[in-house]
N, C-alpha and C positions, 0 to 999 in steps of 0.2 A: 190569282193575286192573294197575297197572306198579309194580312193586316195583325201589325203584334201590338197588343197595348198594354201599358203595364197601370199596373192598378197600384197607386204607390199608398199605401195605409200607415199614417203613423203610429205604428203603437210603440211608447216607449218600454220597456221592461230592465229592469234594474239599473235605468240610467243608458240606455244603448236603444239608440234609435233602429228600430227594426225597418226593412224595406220589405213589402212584399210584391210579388209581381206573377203575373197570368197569363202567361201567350195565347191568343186567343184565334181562331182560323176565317175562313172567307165567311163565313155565317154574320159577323160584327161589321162587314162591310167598311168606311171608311170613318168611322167614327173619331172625331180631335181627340186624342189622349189627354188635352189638355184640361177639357169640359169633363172630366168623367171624374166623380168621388165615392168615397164606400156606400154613402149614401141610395146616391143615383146609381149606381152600376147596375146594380142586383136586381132587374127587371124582368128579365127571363131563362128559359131553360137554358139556352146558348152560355148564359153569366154566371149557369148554377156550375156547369159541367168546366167553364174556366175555373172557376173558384174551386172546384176538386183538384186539376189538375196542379194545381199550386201548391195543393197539400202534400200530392204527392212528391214535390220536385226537390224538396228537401232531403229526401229519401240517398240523393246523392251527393251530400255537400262534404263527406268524410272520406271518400273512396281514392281522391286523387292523392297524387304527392310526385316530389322526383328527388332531387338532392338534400333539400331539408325532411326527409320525410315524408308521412303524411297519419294523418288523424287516423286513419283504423288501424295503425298500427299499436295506438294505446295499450290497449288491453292483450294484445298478443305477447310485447314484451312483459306484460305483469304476468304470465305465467313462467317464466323463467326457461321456456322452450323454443324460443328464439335467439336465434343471433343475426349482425348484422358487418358489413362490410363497410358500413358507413359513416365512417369518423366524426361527419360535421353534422349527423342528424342530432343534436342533445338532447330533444327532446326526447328519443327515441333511448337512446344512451343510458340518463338519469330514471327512466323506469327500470331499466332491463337490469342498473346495479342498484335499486330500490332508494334512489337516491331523489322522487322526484317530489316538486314541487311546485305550488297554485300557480305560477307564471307559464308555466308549461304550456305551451302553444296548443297542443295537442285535446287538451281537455276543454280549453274557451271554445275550440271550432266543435266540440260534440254538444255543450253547454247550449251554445246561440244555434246551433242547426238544428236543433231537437226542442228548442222552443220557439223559433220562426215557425219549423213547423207545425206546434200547438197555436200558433198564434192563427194561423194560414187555417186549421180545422177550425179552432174557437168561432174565425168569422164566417165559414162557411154555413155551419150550426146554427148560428144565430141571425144567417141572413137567408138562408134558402127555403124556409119554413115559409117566407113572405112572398114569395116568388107564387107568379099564375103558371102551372104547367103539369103536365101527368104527374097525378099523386105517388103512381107505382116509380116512377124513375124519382122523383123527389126522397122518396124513403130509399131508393138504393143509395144516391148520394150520401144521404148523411149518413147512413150505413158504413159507406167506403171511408167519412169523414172523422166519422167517431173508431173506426178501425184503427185507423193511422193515428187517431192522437193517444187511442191508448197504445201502439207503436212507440210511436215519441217515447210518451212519461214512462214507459215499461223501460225505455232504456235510461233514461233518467236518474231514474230513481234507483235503480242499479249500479250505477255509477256513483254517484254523489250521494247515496242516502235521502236525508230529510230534504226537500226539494221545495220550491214553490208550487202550489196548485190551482193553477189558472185556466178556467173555464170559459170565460169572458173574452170578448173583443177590449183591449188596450186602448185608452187616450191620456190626454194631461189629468183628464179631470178623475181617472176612475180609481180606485179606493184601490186596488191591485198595480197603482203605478210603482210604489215600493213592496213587496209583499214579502211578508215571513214567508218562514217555512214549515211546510203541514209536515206532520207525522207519517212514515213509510204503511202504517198504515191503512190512513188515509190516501195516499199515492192508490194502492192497491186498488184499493175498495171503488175508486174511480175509473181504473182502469179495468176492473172487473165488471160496472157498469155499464162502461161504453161496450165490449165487447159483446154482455147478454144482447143491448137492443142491435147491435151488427149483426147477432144471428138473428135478429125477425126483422130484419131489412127485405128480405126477398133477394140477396145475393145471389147470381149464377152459380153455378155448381164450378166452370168454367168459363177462363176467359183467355182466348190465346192471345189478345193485346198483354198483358200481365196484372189489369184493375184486379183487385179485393176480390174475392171469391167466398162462398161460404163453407170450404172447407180450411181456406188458409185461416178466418173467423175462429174457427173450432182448435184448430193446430196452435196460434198462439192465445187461445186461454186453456191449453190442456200446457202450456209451457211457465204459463203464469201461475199456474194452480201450483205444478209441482214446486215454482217458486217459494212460493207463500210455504208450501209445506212445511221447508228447510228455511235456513236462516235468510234473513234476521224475524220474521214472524214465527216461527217453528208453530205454524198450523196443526201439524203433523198429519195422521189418521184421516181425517175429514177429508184435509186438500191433498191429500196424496192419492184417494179415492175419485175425488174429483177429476184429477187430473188423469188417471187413470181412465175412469169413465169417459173424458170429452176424448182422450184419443181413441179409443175404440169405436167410438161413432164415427171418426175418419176412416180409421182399417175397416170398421164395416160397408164402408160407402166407398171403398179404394175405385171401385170399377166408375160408381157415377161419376166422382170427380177427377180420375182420368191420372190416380197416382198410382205408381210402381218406382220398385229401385229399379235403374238402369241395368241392366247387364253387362257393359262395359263401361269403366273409370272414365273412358275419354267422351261419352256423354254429358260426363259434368263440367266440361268447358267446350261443348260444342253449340256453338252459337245456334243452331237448326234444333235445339231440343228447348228454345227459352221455352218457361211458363207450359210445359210437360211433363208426363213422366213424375219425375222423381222432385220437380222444380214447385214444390208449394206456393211460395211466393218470392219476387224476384224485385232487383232495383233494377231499371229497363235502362237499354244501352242501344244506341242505332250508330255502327259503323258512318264516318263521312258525318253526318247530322247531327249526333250526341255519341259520341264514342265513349266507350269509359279509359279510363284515366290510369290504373292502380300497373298498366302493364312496366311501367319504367321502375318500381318499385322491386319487383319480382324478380326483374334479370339480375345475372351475377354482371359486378364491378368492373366492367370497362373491357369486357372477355370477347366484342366484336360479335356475338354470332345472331343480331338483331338490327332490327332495318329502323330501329328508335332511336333518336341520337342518344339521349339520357338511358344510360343502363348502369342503373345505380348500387343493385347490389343492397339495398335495404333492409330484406328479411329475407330469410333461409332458416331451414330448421337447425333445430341442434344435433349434432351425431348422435348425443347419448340420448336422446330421444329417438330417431330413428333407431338404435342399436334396442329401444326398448318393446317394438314388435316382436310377435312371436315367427320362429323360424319356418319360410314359407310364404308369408302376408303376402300377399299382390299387391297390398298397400304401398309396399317401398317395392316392388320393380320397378326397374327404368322405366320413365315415361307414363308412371299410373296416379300418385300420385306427386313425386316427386322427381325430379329428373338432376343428373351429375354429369351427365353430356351435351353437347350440342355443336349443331353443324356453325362452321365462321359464315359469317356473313360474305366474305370476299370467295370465296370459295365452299361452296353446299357439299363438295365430296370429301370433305376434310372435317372431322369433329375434334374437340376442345372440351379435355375435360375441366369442369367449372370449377373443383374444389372445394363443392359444397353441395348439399343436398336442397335445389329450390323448389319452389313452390309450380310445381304443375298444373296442379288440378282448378289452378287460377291463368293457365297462359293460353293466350291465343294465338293459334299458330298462325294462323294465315295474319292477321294485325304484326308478330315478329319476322314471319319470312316476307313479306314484300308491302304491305299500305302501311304500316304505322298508324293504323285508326283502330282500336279495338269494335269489334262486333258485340264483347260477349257482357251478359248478364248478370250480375250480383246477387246470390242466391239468400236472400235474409232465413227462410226456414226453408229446410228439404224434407223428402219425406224419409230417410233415414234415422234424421231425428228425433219426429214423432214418432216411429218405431219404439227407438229409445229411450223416450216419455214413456210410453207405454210399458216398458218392459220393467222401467224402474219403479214406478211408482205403484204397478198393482202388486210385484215384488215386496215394496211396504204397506202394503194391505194386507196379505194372506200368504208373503212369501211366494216364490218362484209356481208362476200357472200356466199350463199348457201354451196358451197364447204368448205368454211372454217370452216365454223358451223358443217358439215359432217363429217370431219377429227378430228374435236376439239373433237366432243362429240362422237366418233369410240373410245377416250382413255377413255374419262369419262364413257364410258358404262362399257369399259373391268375393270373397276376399282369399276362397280357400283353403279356411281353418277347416279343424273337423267340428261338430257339433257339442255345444256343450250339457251335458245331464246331469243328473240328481246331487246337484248344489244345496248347500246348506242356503237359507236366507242371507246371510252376509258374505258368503261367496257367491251366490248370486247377485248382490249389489256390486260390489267391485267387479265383478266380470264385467257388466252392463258400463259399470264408470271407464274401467278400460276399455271398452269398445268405442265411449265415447272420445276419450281420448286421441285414437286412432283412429278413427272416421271422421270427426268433426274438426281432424286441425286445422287449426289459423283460418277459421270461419268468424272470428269473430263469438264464440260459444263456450271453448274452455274454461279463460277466466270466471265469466259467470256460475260455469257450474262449482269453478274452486270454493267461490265467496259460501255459495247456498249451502253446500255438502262442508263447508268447513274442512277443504280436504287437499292435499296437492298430491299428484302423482312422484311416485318415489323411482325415476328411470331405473336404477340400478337395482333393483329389485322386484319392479314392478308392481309392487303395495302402496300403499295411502297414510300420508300423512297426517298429521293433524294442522291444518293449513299455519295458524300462527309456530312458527317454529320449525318450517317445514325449509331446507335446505337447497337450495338451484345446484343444479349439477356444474354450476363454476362458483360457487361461493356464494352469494347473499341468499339469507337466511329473513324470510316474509315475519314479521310485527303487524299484531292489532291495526295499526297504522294501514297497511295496506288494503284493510277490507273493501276501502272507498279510496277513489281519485277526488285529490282538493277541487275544492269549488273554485273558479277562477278568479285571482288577485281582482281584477278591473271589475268583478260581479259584488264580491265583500267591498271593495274601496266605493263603490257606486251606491249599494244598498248596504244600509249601517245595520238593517233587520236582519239580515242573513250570518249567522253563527256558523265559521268555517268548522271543517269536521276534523275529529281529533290526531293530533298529533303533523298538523300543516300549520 
């Protein structure tokens, strides 16, 4: 028997009653959900490991979407390397022709899903220190709990800039019911925080459920650091070093914690490799029980060859972006990471060219050719990436090192390029930006490196812009304006403290 209770906690936050809630398993027996307060709950180990799982479950509140969209699309059209088929998405729409603005649906559900989830850590933090139970499993919790809230604010604050900094469990009475907003470098400096004591948690090295791990710890503040490097802190030297240094304590630990790049592209949407390999850290997805969501966004427009009724045709890359690999990529063969065919659904020996280059390396095949439940997993950091942390930032330490070269050209081989050598220091950084380009599309990753590096990719040439003044390959041209998404209308109308960011 599964007894689910929801643990409903009022914390208001800028005028918006947050709910939260904790599925909890046969161990809570038949407890009245009605009897249960924040208070009382929090009694033992059973109440600590609900209260994590809460934290985590936010982790998926942006993934979905069908016809109007959906939330992770935000930041993929703010790189101007998307397109879409989808007329009635506006949301979607008004970023992609730089046109968008604080009522934008898209930006409230990243706003409240990424401070439920600070709310969901906050109480965890504050309530599982009281708890009687093995001290060693109490410090991994708040370990995995202070992991995830610098998650959260990390995306936060990327987003929105100056941001509220809230630490605290929320009630009517608490002094953070209205709260300004702290400085980004304050956001940091917390979020740099929580992470050091996640590394002396006693994290696993490994976890094939997908919990917090202590190399995923290591991987996003070796992501954080190179942040802080680049704008809008310009750290520079210091946190470049940093960052440098925490990724090479992953590459040097690759074997304990059980990373490698995949050897073939169709690993990174194969439901049988979650939380392996190449899968740092993941948003967990169970076909039939918790399916994820994002597959009805991916197919092309109405083109039949999916067992989903919504095929909505949402995002697809731009041509002039695929036209901007180099000749060869395994990247753009069919079916690696992008695909321009597919079989009809009414007939499997008959394929349909789609008319656009979509998003593979996100589709499940067995979810499209017969359940309509997706299996597959959301991959927030791979180890690609922290490759490419690595390569970039010890690059601005000392210029191009053996190591970095190592890592760089480990992605260019599995992709088939030749090897790259004796690069100047800033052709070695644009190599590494262009790799990231093309390795990391539509993860959710581009835009943020545009903001940091100050830089947009130039398709038709393959050089680097200077982000403000940087041109989309159909026309609009990125403004100061765009370094940040507004803060949402109903968050400024609510809280009178919060100072929208400029030019919304």
């Amino acid at each position: 028997m599964k007894t689910h209770i929801k643990n409903k906690l009022q914390a208001i936050f800028t005028g918006t009653l947050l709910l939260f809630s904790a599925s909890c398993s046969d161990f809570l027996g038949e407890t009245d959900p009605s009897n249960i307060t924040a208070d009382s709950y929090y009694q033992t180990a059973e109440h600590a490991q609900a209260a994590i799982t809460a934290v985590y479950s936010n982790l998926k509140d942006i993934r979905g979407g069908s016809y109007g969209g959906g939330p992770w699309l935000m930041a993929e059209f703010a790189t101007g390397l998307a397109d879409s088929d989808l007329g009635q998405a506006d949301n979607s729409n008004i970023i992609r022709n730089l046109n968008n603005n604080s009522d934008n649906a898209y930006g409230l559900a990243h706003w409240r899903s990424n401070y439920e989830g600070i709310a969901n850590a906050n109480l965890a933090i504050a309530k599982i220190p009281g708890i009687q139970m093995n001290e060693e499993l109490k410090k991994k919790y708040l370990g995995e709990a202070k992991f995830l809230r610098a998650h959260y604010y990390y995306q936060l604050v990327r987003l929105f800039g100056k941001v509220p900094l809230i630490l605290d469990p929320i009630d009517l009475a608490s002094k953070d019911l209205y709260p300004t907003q702290a400085s980004e470098e304050e956001v940091y400096t917390q979020i740099v925080k929580d992470l050091i004591e996640a590394e002396g948690a006693g994290l696993p090295a490994k976890d094939p459920a997908g919990k917090v791990t202590s190399g995923a710890v290591k991987t996003l503040l070796s992501s954080v650091y190179l942040t802080m490097a680049g704008y809008p802190l310009q750290k520079g030297a210091t946190h470049y070093k940093l960052a440098a240094d925490k990724a090479k304590e992953v590459i040097d630990n690759a074997v304990t914690y059980g990373y490698s790049l995949f050897p073939s592209y169709d690993d990174l949407h194969n439901p049988a490799k979650k939380n392996i390999g190449e899968n740092i850290f993941m948003v967990q997805y169970k076909t039939l029980t918790a399916p994820s969501n994002w597959q009805p966004l991916i197919i092309p427009y109405n083109m039949n060859i999916s067992a989903y009724s919504d095929q909505t045709g949402a995002i697809y890359a731009n041509l002039d972006f695929i036209k901007s690999y180099e000749t060869g990529d395994k990247r753009i063969e069919e079916k690696a990471f992008y695909f321009t065919e597919y079989t009809l659904k009414t007939d499997r020996s008959k394929k349909v060219n789609l008319g656009g280059y979509f998003l593979y390396k996100h589709f499940d095949i067995q979810a499209n050719l017969l359940s309509a439940s997706a299996d597959l997993n959301w991959s927030l950091y791979r180890y690609a990436e922290l490759l490419l942390i690595y390569s970039e930032a010890s690059n601005e330490v000392s210029g191009p090192t053996a190591l970095g070269y190592e890592v760089l050209n480990a992605i260019r081989s599995r992709a088939g390029l030749t090897a790259h050598t004796g690069l100047s220091q800033n052709e070695f950084r644009e190599a590494v930006w262009r790799e990231k380009w093309h390795e990391l599309s539509y993860e959710a990753v581009t835009w943020f490196d545009m903001v940091r590096a100050r830089k947009g990719f130039n398709v038709s040439n393959g050089t680097f812009d200077d982000f403000v003044g940087h041109q989309f390959a159909y026309g609009p041209t990125l403004t100061a304006r765009e370094l940040l998404f507004p803060i949402p209308t109903s968050e400024v109308r609510n809280n009178t403290n919060l100072i929208q960011n400029p030019g919304y």
